[in-house]
N, C-alpha and C positions, 0 to 999 in steps of 0.2 A: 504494500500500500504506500502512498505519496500524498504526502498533504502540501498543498500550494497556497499561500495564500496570498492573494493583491486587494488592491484597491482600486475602482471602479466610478466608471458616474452616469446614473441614471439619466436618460433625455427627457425631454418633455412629451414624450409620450409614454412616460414608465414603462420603459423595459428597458432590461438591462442584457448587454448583450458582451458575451464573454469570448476572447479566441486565445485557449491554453494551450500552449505547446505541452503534451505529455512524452514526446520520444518514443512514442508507440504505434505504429502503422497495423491496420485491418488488425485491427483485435474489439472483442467487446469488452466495454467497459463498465463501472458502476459507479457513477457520479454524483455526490452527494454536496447540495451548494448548503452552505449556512449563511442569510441575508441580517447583517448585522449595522446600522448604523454609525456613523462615526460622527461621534459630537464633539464639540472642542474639550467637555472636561474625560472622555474616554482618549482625548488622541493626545493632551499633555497633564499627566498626574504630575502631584508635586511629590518628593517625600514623603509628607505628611498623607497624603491622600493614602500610598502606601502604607501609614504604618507606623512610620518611622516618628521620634520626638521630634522637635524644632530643636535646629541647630545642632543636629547630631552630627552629621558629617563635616559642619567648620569645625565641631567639637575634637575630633577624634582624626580626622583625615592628619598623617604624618606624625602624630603624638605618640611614637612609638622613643621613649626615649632611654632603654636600658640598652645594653649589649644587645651586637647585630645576631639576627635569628641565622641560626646554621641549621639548615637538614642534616641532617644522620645519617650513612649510608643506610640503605634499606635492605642490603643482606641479597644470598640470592635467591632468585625465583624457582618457586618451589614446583619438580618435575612431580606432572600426574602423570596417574596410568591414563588413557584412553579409553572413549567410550567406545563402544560396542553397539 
């Protein structure tokens, strides 16, 4: 399965008329559209609309201020049998 998603615009005759390149010649296919709106507060959330406190990110962006973080080697990868 392949989920594509764009953005589109309806004419003044309401229909919406779609031309998706899928990469696939003479085959049948099963096409499932979802007709979803786009309003200004769905197409720019702030932080806050997400979730997030106010001023969290001026708060904390680069306020890392102990010794630099070191990864650890991670050792080696661990050999399975194979399925069957």
């Amino acid at each position: 399965m392949q989920s594509i998603t764009l953005q589109s615009h309806v004419g003044a005759d309401g229909m919406l008329k779609l031309q998706v390149p899928v990469g696939i010649a003479n085959a049948d296919l099963e096409v499932m559209v979802v007709v979803q709106p786009i309003t200004p507060a769905s197409a720019h959330k702030t932080p806050g609309d997400l979730g997030w406190p106010p001023g969290f990110f001026e708060q904390t962006a680069g306020g890392w201020q102990g010794e630099p973080l070191v990864r650890e080697p991670q050792g080696e990868y661990e050999i399975r049998d194979e399925l069957q």
